[in-house]
MARVEX-325788 format. One record per atom (N, C-alpha, C): residue number from 1; residue in one letter; x, y, z. Coordinates in steps of 0.1 Angstrom, whole numbers, always signed. Example, Ala and Ser with C-alpha at 12.3 -4.5 7.8 and 13.67 -1.06 7.14 Angstrom:
% MARVEX-325788
+-----+------+-------+-------+-------+
|  nr | rest |     x |     y |     z |
+-----+------+-------+-------+-------+
|   1 |    a |  +132 |   -57 |   +78 |
|   1 |    a |  +123 |   -45 |   +78 |
|   1 |    a |  +132 |   -33 |   +78 |
|   2 |    s |  +128 |   -22 |   +71 |
|   2 |    s |  +137 |   -11 |   +71 |
|   2 |    s |  +129 |    +0 |   +79 |
+-----+------+-------+-------+-------+
END
This chain:
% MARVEX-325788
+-----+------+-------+-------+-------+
|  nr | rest |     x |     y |     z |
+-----+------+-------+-------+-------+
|   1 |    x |    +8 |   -12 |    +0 |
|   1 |    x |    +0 |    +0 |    +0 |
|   1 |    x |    +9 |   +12 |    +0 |
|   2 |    x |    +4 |   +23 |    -8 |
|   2 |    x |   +19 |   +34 |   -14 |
|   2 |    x |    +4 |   +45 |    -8 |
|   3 |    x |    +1 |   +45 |    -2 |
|   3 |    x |    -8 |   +59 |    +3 |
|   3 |    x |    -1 |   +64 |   +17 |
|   4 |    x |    -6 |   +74 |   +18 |
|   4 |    x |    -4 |   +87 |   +31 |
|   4 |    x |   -11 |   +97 |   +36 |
|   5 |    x |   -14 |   +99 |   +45 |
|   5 |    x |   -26 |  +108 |   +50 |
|   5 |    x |   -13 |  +123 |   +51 |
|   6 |    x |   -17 |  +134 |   +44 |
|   6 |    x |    -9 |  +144 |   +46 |
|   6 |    x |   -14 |  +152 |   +60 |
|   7 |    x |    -5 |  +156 |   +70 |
|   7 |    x |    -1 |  +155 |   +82 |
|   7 |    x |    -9 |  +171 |   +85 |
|   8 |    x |   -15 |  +174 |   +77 |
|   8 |    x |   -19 |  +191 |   +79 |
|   8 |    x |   -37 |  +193 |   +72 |
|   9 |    x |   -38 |  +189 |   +62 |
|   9 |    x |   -52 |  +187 |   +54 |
|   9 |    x |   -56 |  +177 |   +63 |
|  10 |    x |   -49 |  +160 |   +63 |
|  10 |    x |   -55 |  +151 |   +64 |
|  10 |    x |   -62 |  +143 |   +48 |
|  11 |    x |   -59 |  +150 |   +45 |
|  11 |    x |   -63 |  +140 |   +31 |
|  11 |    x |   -55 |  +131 |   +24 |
|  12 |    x |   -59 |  +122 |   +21 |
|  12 |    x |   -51 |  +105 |   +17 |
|  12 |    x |   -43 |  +109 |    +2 |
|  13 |    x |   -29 |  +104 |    +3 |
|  13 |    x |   -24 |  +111 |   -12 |
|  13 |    x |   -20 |   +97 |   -14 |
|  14 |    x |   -19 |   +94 |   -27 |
|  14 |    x |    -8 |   +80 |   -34 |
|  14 |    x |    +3 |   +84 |   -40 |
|  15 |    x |   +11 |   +75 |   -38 |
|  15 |    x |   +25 |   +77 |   -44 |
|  15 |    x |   +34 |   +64 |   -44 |
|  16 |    x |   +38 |   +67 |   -58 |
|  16 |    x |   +44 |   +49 |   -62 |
|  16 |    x |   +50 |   +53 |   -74 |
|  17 |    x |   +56 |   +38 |   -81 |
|  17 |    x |   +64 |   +41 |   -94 |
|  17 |    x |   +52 |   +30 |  -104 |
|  18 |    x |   +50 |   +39 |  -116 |
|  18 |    x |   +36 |   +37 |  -119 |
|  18 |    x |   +47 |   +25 |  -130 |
|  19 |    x |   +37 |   +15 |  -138 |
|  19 |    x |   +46 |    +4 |  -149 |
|  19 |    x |   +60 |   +10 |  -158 |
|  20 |    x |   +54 |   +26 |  -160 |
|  20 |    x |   +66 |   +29 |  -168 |
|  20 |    x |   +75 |   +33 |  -162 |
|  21 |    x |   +76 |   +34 |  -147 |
|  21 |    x |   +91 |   +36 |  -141 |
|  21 |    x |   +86 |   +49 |  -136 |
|  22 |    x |   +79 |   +55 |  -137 |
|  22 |    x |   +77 |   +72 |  -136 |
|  22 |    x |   +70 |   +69 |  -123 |
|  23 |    x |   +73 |   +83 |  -114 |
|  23 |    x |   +68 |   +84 |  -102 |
|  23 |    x |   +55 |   +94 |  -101 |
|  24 |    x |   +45 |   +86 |   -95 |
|  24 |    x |   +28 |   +91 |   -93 |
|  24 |    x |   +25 |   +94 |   -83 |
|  25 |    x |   +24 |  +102 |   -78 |
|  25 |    x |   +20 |  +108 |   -66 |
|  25 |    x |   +11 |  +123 |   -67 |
|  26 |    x |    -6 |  +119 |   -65 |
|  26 |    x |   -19 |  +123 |   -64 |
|  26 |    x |   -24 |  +123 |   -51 |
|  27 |    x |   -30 |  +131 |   -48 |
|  27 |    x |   -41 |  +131 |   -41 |
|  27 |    x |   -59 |  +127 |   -41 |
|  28 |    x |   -58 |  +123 |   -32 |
|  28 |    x |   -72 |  +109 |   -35 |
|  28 |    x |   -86 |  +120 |   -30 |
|  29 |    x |   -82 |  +129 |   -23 |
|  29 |    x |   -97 |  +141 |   -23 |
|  29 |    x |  -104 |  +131 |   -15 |
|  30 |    x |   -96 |  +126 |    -7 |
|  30 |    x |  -108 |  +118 |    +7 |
|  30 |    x |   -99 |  +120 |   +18 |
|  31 |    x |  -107 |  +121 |   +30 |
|  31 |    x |  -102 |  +116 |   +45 |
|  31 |    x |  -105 |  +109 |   +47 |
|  32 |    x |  -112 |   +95 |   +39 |
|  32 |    x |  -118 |   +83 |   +42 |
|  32 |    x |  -101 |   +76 |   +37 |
|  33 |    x |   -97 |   +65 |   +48 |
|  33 |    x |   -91 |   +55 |   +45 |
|  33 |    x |   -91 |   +42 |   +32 |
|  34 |    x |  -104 |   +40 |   +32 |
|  34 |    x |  -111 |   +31 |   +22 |
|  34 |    x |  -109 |   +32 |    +9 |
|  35 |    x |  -117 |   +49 |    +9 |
|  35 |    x |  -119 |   +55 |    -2 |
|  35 |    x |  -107 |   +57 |    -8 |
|  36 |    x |   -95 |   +58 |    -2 |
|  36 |    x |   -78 |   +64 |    -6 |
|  36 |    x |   -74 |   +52 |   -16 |
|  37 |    x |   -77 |   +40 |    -5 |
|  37 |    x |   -72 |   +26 |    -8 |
|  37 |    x |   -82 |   +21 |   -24 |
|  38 |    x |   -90 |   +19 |   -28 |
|  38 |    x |   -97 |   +16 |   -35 |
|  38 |    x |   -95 |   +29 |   -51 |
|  39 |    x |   -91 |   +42 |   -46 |
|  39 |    x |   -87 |   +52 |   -54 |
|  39 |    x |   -76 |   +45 |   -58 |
|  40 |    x |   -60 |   +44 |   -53 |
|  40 |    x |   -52 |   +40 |   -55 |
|  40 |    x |   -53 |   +25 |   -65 |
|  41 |    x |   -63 |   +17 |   -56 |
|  41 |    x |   -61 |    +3 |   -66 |
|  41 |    x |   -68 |    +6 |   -79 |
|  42 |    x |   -79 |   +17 |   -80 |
|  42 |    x |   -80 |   +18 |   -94 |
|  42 |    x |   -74 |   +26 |  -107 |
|  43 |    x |   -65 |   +36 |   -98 |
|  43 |    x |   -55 |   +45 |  -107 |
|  43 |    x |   -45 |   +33 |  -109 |
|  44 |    x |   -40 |   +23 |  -101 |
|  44 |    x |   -27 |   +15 |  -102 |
|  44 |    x |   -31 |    +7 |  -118 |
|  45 |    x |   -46 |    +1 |  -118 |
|  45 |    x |   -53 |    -8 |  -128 |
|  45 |    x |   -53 |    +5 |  -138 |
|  46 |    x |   -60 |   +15 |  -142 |
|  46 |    x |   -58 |   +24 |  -150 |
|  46 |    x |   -43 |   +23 |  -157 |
|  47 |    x |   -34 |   +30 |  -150 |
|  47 |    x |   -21 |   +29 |  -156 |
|  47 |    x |   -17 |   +20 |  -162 |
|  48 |    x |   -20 |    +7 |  -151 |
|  48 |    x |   -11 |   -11 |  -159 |
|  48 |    x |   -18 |    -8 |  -169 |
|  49 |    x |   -31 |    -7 |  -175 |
|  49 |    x |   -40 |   -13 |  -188 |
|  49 |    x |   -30 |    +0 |  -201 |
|  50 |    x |   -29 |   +11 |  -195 |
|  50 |    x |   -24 |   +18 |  -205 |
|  50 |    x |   -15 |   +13 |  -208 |
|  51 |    x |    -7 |   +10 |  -198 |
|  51 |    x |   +10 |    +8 |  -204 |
|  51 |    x |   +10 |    -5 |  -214 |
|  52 |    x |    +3 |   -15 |  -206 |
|  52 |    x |    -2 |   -28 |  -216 |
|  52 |    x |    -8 |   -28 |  -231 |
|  53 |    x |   -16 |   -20 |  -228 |
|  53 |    x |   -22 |   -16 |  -245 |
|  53 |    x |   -17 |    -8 |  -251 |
|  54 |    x |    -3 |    -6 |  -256 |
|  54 |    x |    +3 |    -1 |  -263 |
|  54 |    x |    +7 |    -9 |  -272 |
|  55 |    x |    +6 |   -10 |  -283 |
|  55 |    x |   +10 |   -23 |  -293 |
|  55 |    x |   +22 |   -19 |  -301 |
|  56 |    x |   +33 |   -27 |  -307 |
|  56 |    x |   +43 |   -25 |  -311 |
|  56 |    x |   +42 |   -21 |  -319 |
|  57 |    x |   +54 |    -9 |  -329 |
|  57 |    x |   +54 |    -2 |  -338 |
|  57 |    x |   +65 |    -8 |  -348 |
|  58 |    x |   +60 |   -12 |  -363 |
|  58 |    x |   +70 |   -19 |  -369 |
|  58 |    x |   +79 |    -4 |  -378 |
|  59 |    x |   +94 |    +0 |  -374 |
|  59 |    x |   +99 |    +9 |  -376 |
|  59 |    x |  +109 |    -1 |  -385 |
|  60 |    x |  +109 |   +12 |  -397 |
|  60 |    x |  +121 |    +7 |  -407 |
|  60 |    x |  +136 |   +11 |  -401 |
|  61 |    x |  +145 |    +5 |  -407 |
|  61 |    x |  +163 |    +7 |  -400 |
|  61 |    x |  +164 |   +25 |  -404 |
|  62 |    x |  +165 |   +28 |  -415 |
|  62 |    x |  +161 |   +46 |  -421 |
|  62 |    x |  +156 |   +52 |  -407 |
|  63 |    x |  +143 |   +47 |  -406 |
|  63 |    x |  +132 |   +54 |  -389 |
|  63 |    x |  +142 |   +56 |  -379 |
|  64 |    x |  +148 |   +50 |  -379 |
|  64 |    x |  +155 |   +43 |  -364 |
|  64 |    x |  +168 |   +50 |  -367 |
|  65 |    x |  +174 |   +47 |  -375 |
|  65 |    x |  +187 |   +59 |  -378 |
|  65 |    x |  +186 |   +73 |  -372 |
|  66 |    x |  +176 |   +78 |  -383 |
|  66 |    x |  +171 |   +88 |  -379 |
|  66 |    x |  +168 |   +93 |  -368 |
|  67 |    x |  +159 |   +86 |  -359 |
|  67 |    x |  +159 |   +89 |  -345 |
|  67 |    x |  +168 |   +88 |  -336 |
|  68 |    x |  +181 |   +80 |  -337 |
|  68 |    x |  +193 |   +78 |  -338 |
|  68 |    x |  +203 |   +87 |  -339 |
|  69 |    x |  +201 |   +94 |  -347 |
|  69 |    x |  +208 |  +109 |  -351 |
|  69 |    x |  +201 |  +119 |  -345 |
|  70 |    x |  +191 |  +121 |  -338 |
|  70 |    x |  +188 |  +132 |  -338 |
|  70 |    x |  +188 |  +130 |  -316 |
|  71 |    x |  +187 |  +123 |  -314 |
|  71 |    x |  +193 |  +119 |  -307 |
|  71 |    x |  +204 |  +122 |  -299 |
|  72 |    x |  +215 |  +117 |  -311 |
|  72 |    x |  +228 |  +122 |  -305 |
|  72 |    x |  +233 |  +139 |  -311 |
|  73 |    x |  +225 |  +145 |  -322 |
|  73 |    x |  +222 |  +159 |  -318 |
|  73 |    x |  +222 |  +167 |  -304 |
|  74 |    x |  +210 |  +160 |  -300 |
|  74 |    x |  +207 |  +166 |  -290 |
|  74 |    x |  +217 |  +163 |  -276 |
|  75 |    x |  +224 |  +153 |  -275 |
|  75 |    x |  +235 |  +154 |  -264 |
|  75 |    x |  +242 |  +159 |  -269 |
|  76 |    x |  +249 |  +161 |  -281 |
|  76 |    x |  +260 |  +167 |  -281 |
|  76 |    x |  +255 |  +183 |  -282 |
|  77 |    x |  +243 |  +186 |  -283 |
|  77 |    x |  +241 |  +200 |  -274 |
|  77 |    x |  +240 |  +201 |  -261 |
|  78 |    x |  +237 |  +190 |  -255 |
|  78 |    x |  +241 |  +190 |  -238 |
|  78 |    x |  +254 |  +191 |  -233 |
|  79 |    x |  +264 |  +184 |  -242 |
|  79 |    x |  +273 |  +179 |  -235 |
|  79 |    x |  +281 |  +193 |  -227 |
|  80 |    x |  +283 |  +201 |  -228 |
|  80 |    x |  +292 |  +215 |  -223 |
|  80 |    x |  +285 |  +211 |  -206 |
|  81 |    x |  +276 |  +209 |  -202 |
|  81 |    x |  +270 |  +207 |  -189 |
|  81 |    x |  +273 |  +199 |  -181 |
|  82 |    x |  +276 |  +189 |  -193 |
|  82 |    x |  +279 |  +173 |  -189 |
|  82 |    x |  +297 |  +173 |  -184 |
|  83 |    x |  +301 |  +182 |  -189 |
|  83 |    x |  +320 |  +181 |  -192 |
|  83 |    x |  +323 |  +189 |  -185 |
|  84 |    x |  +337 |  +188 |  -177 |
|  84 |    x |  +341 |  +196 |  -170 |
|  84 |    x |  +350 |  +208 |  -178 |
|  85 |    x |  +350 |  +220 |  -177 |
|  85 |    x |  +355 |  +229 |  -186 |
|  85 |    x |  +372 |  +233 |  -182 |
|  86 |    x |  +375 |  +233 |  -198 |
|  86 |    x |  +391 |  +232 |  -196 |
|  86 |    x |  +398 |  +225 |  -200 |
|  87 |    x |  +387 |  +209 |  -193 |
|  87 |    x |  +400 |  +195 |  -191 |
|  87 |    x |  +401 |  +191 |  -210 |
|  88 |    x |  +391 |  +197 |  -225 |
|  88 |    x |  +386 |  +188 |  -230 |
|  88 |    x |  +389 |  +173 |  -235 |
|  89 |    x |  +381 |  +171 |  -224 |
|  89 |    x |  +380 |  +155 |  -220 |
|  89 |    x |  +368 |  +149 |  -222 |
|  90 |    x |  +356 |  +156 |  -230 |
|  90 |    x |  +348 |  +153 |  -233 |
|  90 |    x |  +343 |  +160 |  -249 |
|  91 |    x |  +346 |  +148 |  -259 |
|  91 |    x |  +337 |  +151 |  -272 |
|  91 |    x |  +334 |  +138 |  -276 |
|  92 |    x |  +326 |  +144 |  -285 |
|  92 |    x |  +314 |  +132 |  -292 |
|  92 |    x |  +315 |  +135 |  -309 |
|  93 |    x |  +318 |  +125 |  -311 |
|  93 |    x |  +325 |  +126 |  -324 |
|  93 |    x |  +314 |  +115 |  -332 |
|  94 |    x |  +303 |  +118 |  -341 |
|  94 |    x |  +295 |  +108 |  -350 |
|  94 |    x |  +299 |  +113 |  -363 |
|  95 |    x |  +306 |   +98 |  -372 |
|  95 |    x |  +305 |   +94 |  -386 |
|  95 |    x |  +292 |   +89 |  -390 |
|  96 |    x |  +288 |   +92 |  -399 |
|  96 |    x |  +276 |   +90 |  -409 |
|  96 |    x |  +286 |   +80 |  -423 |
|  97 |    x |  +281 |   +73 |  -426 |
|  97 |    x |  +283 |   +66 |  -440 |
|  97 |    x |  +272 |   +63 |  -447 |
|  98 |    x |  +274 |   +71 |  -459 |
|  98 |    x |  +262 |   +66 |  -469 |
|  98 |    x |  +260 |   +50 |  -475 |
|  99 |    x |  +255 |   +46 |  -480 |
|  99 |    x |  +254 |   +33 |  -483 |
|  99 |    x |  +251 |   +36 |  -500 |
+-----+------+-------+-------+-------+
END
């Protein structure tokens, strides 16, 4: 049971790591114990059915490159954050070959 009565309202909150790994933490809009519990088991069934009913995407190798590249775009625009400045001890170097 991932619920909590917040120490000042009194109202029942949930909080857990929902199927995709992501952390869920709601408030259930009750000071009923029951009511929290029964909130929570049906947001918990909500989420699993989502994450479950997602059906697989058939992506061509091109799709995937591409998301692939764009990708490591975008870290190698993070990376100045990532790297300590000065040392450079940090680059990211992508070859492309055409086919």
């Amino acid at each position: 049971m991932s619920i909590f009565k917040h120490p000042v309202s009194g109202v029942w909150y949930v909080d857990f790591i929902d199927p995709r790994g992501k952390r869920t933490r709601r408030s259930t809009k009750t000071k009923d114990k029951d009511q929290a519990q029964r909130f929570e088991a049906k947001l918990k069934v909500e989420l699993w059915e989502r994450k479950v009913s997602v059906e697989p995407v058939s992506v061509t190798f091109d799709e995937a490159a591409l998301a692939y590249m764009k990708t490591i775009d975008h870290l190698r625009d993070q990376m100045p954050r990532f790297c300590m400045s000065g040392t450079g001890a940090c680059t990211l170097e992508v070859k492309v070959f055409a086919l």
